[in-house]
C-alpha positions in Angstrom: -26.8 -18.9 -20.8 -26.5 -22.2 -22.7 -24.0 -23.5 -20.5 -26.1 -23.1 -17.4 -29.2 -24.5 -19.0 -27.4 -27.6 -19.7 -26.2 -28.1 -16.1 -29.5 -27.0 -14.8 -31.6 -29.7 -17.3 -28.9 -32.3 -16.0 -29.6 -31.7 -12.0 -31.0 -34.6 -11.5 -28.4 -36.9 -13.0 -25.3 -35.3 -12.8 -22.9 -36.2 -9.6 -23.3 -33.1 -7.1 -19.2 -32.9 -7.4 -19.7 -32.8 -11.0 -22.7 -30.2 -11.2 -20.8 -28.0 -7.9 -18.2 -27.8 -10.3 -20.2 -26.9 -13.7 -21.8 -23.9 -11.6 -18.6 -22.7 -10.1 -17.1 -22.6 -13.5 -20.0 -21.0 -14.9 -20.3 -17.9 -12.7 -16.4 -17.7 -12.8 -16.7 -16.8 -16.6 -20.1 -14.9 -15.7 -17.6 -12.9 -13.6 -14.7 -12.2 -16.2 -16.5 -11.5 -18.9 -19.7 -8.9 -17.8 -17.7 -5.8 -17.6 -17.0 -6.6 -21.2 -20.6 -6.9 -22.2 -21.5 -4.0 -20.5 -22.2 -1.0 -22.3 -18.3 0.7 -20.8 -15.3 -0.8 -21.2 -14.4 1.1 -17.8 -12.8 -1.6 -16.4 -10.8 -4.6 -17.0 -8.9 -7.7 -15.6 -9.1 -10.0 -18.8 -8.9 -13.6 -18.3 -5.6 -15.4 -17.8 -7.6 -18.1 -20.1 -7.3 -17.2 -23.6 -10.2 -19.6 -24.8 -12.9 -18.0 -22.9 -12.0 -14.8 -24.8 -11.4 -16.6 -28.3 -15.5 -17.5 -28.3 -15.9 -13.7 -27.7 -14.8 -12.0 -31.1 -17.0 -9.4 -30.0 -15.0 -8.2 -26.8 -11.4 -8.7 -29.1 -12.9 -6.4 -31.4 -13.5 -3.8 -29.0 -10.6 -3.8 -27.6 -8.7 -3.5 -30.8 -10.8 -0.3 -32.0 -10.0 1.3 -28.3 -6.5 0.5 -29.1 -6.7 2.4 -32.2 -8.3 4.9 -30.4 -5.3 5.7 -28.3 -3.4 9.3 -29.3 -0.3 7.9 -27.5 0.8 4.3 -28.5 4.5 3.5 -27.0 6.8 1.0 -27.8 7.6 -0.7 -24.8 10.7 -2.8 -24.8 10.5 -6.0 -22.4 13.8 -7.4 -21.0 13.7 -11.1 -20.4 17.1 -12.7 -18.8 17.5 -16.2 -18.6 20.6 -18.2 -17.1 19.8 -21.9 -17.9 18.5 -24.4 -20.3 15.2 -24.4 -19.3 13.6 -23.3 -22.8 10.0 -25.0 -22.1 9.8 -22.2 -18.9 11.0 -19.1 -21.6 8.4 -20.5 -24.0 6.0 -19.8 -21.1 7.1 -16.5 -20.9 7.3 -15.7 -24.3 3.6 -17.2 -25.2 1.9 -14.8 -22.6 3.9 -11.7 -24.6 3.1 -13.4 -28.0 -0.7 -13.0 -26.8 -0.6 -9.4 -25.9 -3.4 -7.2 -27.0 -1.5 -4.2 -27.3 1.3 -5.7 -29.4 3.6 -2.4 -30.2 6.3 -4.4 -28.4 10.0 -5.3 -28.9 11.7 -8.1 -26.7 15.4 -8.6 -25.8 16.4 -12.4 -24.4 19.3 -12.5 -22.5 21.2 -15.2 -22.0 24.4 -17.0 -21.6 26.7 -18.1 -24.8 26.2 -21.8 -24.7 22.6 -21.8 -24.4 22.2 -20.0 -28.2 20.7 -22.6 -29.8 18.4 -23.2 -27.3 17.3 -19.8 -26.9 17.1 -19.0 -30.8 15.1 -22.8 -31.1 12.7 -21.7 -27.9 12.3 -18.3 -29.6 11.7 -19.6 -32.9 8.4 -21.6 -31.8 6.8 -18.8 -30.4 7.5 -16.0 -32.5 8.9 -17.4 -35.8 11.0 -15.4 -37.7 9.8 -12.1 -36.4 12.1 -9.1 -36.3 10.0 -7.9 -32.8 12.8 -10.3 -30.9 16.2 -10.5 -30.4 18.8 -12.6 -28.4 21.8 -11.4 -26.7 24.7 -12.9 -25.6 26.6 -12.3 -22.8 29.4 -14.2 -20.7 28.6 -15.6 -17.6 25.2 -13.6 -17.2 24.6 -14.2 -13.9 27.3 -12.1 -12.8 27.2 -9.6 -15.4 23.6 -8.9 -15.4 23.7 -4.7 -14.7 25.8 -4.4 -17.5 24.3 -6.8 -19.8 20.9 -4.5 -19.1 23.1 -1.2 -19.6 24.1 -2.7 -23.3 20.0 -3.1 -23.9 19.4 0.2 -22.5 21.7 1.6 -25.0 20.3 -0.5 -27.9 16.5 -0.5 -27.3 13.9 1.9 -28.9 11.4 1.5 -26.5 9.7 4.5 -24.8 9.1 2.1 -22.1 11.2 -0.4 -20.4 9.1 -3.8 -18.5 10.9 -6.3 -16.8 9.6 -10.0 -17.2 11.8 -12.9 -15.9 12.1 -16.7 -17.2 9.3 -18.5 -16.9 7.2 -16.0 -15.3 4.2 -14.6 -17.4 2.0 -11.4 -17.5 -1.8 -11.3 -18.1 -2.7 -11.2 -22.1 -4.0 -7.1 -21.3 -0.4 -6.1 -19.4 1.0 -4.2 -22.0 -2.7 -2.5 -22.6 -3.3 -1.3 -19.7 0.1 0.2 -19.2 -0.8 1.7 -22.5 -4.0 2.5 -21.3 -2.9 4.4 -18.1 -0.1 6.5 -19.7 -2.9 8.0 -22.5 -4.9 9.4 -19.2 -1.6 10.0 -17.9 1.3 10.3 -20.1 4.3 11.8 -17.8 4.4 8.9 -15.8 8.1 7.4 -15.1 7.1 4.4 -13.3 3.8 1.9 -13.3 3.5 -1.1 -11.3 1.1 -3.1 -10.9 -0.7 -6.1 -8.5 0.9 -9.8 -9.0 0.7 -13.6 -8.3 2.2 -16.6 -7.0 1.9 -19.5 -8.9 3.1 -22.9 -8.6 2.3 -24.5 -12.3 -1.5 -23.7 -13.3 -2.0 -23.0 -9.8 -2.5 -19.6 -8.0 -1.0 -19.9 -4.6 -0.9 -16.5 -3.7 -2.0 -12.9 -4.6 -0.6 -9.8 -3.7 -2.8 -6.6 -4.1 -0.9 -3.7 -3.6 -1.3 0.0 -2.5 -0.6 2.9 -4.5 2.5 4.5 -4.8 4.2 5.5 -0.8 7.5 6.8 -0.4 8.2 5.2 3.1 6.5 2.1 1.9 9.3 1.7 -0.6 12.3 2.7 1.9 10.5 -0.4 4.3 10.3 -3.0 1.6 10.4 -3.8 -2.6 6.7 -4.4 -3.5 7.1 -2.4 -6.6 8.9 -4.0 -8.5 6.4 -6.9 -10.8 5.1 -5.8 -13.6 7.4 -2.8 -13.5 7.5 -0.3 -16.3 9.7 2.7 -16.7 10.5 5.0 -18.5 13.6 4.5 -20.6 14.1 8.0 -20.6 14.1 8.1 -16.9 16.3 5.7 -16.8 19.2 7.2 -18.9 18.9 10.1 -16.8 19.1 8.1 -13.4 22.4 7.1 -14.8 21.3 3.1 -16.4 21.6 0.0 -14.3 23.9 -1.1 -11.0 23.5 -4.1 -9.0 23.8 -8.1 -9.3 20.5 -9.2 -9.5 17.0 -8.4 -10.8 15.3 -7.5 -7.6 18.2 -5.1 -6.3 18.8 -3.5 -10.0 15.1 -2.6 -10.2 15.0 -1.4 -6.2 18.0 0.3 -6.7 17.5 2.0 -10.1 13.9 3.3 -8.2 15.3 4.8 -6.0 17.5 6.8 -8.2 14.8 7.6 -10.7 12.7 9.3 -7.9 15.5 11.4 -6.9 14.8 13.1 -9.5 10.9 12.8 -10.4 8.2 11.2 -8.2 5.5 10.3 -11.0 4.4 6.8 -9.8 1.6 5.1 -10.5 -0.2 2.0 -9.7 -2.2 -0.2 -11.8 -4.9 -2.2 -9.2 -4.7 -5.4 -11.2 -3.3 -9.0 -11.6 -0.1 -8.3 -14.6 2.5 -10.3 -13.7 2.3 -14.2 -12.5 5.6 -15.2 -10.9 6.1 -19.5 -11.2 7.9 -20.4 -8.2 7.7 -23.8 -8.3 10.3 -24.2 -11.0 11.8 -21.1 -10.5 15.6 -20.9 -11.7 17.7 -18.0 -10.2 21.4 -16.6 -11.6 24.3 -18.7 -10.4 25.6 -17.6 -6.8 22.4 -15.8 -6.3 21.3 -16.6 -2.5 18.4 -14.3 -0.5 20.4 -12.6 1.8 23.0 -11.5 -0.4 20.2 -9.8 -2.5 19.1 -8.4 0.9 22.3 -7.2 1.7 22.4 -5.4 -2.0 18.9 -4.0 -1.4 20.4 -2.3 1.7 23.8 -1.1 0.0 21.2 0.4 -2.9 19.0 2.1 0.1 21.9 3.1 2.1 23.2 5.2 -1.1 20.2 6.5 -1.8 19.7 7.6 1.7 23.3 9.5 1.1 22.4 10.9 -2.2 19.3 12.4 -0.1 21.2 13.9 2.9 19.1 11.6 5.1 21.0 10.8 8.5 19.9 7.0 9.4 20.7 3.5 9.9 19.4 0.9 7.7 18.6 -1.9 9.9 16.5 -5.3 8.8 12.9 -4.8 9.2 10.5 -6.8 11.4 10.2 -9.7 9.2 12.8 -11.2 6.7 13.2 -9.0 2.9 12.2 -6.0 4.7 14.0 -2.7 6.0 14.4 0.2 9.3 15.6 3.2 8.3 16.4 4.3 11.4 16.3 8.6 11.2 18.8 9.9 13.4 16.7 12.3 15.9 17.9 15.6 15.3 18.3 17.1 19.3 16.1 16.2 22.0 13.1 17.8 21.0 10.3 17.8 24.1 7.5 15.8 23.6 3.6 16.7 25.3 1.2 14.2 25.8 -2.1 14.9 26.2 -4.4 12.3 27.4 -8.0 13.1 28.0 -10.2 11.3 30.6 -13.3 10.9 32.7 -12.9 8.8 35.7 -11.9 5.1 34.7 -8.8 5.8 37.4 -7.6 2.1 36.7 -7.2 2.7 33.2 -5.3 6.6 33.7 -2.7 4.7 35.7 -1.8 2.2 34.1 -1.5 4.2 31.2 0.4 6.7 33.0 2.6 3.9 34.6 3.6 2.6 31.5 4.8 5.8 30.0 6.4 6.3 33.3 8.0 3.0 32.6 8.5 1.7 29.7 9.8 4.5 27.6 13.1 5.5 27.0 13.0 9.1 25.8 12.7 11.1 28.7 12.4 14.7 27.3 8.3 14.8 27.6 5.8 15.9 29.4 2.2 14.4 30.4 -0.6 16.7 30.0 -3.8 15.0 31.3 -6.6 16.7 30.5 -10.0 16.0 33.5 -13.0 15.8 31.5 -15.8 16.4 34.9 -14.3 13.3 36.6 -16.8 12.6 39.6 -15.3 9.5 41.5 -13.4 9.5 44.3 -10.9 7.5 43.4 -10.1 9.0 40.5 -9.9 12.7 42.3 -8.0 11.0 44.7 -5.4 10.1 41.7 -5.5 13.3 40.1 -4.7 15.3 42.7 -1.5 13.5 44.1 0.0 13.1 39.9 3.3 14.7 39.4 1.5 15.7 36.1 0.0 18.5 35.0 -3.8 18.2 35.3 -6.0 20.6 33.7 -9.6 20.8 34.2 -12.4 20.8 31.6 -16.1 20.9 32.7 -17.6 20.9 29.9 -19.4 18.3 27.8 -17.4 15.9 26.3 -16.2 16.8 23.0 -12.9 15.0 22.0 -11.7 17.6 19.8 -12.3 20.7 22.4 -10.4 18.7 25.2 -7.6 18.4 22.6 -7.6 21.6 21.5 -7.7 22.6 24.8 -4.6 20.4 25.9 -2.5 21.6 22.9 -3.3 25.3 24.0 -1.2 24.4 27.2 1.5 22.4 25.8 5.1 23.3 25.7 6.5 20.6 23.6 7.7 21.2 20.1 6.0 18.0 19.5 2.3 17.0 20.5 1.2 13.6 20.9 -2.7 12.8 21.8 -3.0 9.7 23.4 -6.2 7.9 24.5 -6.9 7.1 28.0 -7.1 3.2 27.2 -3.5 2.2 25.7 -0.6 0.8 27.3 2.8 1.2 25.7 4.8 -1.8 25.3 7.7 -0.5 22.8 10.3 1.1 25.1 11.3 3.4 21.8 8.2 4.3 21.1 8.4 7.8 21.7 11.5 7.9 19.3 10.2 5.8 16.6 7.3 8.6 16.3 9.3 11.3 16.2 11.7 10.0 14.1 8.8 10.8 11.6 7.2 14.0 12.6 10.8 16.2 13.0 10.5 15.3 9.1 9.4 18.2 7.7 7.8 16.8 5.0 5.7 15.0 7.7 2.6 16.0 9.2 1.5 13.4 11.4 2.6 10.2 12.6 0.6 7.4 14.0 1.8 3.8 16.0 0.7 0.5 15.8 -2.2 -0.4 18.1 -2.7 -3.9 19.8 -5.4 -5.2 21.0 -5.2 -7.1 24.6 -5.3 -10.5 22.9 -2.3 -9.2 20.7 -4.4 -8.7 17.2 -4.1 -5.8 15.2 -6.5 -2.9 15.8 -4.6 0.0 14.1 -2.4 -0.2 11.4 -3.1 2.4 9.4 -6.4 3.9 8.0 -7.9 3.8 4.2 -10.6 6.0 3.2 -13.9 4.7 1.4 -17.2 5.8 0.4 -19.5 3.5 2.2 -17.7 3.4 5.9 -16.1 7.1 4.7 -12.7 5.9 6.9 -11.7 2.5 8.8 -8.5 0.2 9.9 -6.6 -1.9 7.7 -5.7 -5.6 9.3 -8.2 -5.6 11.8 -8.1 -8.2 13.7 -5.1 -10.0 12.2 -2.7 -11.8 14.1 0.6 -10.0 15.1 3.3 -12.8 14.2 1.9 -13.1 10.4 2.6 -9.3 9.6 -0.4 -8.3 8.3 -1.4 -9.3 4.6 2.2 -9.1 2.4 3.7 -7.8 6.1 2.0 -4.7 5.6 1.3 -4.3 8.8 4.8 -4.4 10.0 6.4 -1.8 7.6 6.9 2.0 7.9 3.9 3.9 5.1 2.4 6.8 4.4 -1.6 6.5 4.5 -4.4 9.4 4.5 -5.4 9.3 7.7 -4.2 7.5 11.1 -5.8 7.3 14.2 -6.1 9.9 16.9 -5.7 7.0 19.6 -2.3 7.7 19.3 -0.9 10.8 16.8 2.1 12.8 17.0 2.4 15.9 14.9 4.5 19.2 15.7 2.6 21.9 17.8 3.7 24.1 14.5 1.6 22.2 12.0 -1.0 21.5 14.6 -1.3 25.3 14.8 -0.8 25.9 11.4 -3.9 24.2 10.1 -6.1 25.3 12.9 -5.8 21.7 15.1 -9.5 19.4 15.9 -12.5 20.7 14.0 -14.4 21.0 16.8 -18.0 20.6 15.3 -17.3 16.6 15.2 -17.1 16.0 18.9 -16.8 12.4 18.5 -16.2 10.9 15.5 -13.9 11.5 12.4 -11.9 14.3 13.9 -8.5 12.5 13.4 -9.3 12.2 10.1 -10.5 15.3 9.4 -6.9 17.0 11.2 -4.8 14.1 9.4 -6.9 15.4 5.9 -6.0 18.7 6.5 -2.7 17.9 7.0 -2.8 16.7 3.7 -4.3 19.2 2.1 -1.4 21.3 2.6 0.9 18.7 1.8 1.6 16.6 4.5 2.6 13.3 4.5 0.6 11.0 6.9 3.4 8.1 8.2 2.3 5.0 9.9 4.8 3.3 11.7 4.5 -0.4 13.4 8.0 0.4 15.6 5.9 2.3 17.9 3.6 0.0 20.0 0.9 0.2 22.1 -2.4 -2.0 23.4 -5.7 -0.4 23.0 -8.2 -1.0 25.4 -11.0 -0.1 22.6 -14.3 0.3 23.8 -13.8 0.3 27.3 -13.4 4.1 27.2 -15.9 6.6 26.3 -13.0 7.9 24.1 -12.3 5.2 22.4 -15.7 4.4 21.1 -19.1 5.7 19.6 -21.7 4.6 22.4 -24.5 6.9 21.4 -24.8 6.4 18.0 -28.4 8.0 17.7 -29.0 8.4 13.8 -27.6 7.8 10.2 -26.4 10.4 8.0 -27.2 9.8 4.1 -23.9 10.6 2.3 -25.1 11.9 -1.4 -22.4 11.5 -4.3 -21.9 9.9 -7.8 -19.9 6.5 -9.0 -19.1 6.0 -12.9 -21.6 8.7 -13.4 -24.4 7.1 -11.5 -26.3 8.8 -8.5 -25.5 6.2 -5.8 -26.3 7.1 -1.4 -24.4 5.7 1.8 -25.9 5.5 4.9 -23.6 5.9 8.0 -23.9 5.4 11.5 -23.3 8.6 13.9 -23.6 10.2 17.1 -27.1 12.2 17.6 -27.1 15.8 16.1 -23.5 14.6 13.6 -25.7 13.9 10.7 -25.1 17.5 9.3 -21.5 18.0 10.4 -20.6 14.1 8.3 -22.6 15.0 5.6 -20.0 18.3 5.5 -16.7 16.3 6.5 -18.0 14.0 3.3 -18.1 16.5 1.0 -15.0 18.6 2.3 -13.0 15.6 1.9 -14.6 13.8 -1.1 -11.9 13.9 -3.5 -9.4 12.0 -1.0 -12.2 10.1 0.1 -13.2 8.4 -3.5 -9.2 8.0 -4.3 -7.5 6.5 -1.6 -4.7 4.6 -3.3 -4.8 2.5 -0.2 -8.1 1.4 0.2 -7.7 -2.4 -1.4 -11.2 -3.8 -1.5 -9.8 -7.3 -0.7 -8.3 -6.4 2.5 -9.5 -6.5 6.1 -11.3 -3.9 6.9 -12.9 -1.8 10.4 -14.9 0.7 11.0 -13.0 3.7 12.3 -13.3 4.9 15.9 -11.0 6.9 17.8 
């Protein structure tokens, strides 16, 4: 409070660039350091700025009697290669380890012959004499970098094996809240967390990651800073292969959850990456490592008895793995509609045209059309048109349409979309013949070309909505997450594939939400049983959103008060609904709370809709 008093007695005076900046700088320390004065030490995300801390002995000493508190208290061995003389970088490096809070911690350097002096000087200033740290030498390092990790993993004593490279640093509370996680869950065999991109003392970018997703992982390496695993885990997957850092790592993933898929994800800023003066091995060059990362996924792929193709992904450092379709399986799609004719065709004529696999079927399903035109339409389709009178309730007319189908595979398509991806049907089904899979849902375009489905997150205060709404289609979505096979909760019944067996299986639409929520609520149960949700941006489509009566909530007519608790407070959301759906959300809330209030990909930082069909 002193510090703002100051600024606030020198208002008058001070220069308004010099004030602005006082304030800013002010509520930026406000920020970092409240959850520490706070009553709970619930959360965390120290500051990257050890001084601000250093005038708090109060908040240090907290956090060393939690520390004590711990039942579990792991060594965790961190693995540091370097392949040049630039010592002032390593010092960086070895300062933010140095300044750990949780400090049960042993450190291997690894680094080329003739830089031993260096190495052991640069060492020396940071650490001293201490016997936490030790330098190994190795012949030409950059090529012999899987084996010279294979001699640590043999050597180390850590429970616990993090990866930190030169002149890169971690956050001072890295190795705590590793710590931290593994004494609330202590099987784990992998923990990542969130990272940055820095260019000296500046951030230039931030990469906040979703949990833990199988697909995600086959489509691209965001794992892989701060990574910590188990050493353990990693004896049993059989040590270290590869040339570089990034492949090793993505490859000895991929092993490791061959075997056990305990992965979890730590929603913080660990690991800073300096890319301005960034040193890589000798001979190292992108797409070699690329090429590695697809010889590691190709392998693992084998291992699995998974029949595909690894292809590059839509954007550079990402991956296609391309599942070979097993038969021609028939595919029903059901479209629902209510006059709109021009919209019915030219969805119709661009399935007709546009897609490649030919074993389907169109279903559409006549919601009490009344124009002639549209009559006209219906009755000179090729299609099968079924007829259903009643009042409109998506999930009925679905249920309905499924009752008829023949296909092995159903796919519910909204009246308003227009395929553009000729392999669209293939890309889906690719996904739901898996049987691990329960539903599969596309990429959705707006008509200017902006994002309006990629995937859907779950949270309390909208219950469900889209991720990268409204984000430009050539800049992939934030970290290209838009353009990337993943699995998520939920996806959008605008365009969902799932196989008539689990649709039948878990009983298909609830049909007391007529409008809204009942993709989620089938994707949920899908999910319940153990389904995996997949997302995939290789099957495209424009979504005419909101010009349908399916496509959007027009009749919102009250708000239903969603009751539930946060950090063990009574807290209330009010959501918009259709008239007489108060009731039936407040239900869907609390049938589905659990996934609802843990989505590990709902990132508060990201771009986020509200979710219609």
């Amino acid at each position: 409070m002193r510090a703002v008093l100051y600024y606030l007695r020198r208002v008058e005076e001070m220069p308004p660039d010099e004030f602005s900046q006082g304030m800013r700088t002010w509520c930026q320390d406000i920020v970092t350091l409240q959850p520490y004065l706070h009553h709970s030490l619930k959360t965390s995300g120290l500051p990257d700025e050890l001084s601000l801390l250093d005038n708090y002995p109060k908040i240090a000493l907290r956090i060393e009697e939690e520390i004590a508190s711990f039942h579990y208290q792991p060594l965790i061995t961190l693995i540091i290669p370097v392949y040049n003389d630039s010592f002032g970088l390593l010092e960086c490096t070895l300062r933010s380890i140095r300044q750990q809070f949780y400090q049960r911690i042993e450190i291997y350097i690894l680094g080329d012959s003739q830089f031993q002096p260096g190495l052991a000087q640069a060492a020396h200033r940071v650490f001293g004499d201490s016997n936490r740290l030790a330098i190994r030498q190795f012949e030409n390092l950059s090529t012999q970098l899987g084996p010279a990790f294979e001699k640590i993993l043999d050597e180390c004593e850590g429970e616990f094996i993090g990866f930190v490279s030169s002149g890169d640093t971690i956050s001072r509370e890295a190795t705590l809240e590793v710590t931290r996680l593994l004494n609330h869950s202590p099987d784990l065999e992998l923990i990542y967390s969130d990272e940055s991109k820095r260019a000296g003392t500046d951030t230039i970018h931030r990469f906040y990651k979703p949990g833990w997703s199988r697909d995600l992982f086959l489509s691209l390496n965001y794992i892989q800073n701060f990574l910590c695993c188990r050493t353990e885990s990693v004896r049993r997957a059989g040590g270290f292969r590869g040339r570089f850092e990034g492949d090793i790592k993505y490859d000895l993933v991929l092993r490791i959850i061959e075997q056990a898929e305990r992965i979890q994800h730590i929603p913080g800023i660990l690991y800073h990456e300096e890319v301005y003066k960034k040193y890589y091995p000798r001979e190292f060059y992108a797409d070699l490592s690329f090429q590695l990362h697809k010889d590691a996924l190709r392998n693992h792929l084998k291992r699995a008895g998974i029949v595909a193709d690894v292809d590059d992904g839509i954007f550079k450092s990402s991956f296609r793995v391309r599942r070979k379709i097993i038969g021609q399986p028939q595919v029903s799609i059901i479209i629902p509609t209510k006059d709109r004719v021009e919209l019915l065709k030219q969805c119709i004529d661009s399935i007709e045209s546009n897609s490649t696999y030919r074993n389907h079927e169109i279903i559409v399903i006549d919601n009490a059309s009344v124009e002639d035109e549209t009559l006209s339409y219906l009755a000179t389709l090729s299609h099968r048109v079924l007829h259903y009178p009643d009042k409109f309730n998506y999930s009925k007319i679905n249920n309905f349409g499924a009752q008829h189908a023949a296909g092995e595979h159903l796919l519910f398509l909204n009246n308003d979309t227009r395929v553009i991806a000729p392999d669209w049907l293939q890309a889906m089904l690719e996904h739901s013949q898996r049987e691990e899979v329960g539903a599969v849902g596309a990429k959705l375009l707006y008509p200017n070309g902006r994002i309006q489905h990629a995937g859907m997150v779950l949270q309390a205060a909208n219950i469900s909505g889209h991720v990268h709404s409204l984000t430009d289609l050539y800049n992939h979505g934030d970290d290209g997450l838009v353009d990337v096979v993943r699995n998520f909760n939920s996806v959008t019944g605008a365009c969902l594939m799932m196989r008539a067996s689990v649709f039948s299986e878990i009983d298909g639409f609830n049909e007391s939400l007529p409008i809204t929520y009942n993709d989620v609520d089938l994707c949920l149960k899908a999910r319940a049983r153990g389904y995996l949700v997949v997302y995939t941006p290789f099957a495209a489509l424009y979504h005419y959103e909101g010009v349908s009566k399916l496509s959007v909530i027009d009749d919102v007519g009250e708000v239903a008060e969603i009751q539930t608790t946060s950090n063990g407070q009574a807290v209330s959301y009010r959501v918009a609904v259709p008239e007489g759906q108060a009731e039936e959300v407040r239900k869907f809330y609390k049938r589905w709370e659990s996934f609802i209030r843990s989505d590990v990909n709902f990132i508060s930082r990201r771009n986020i809709s509200p979710n219609s069909n």
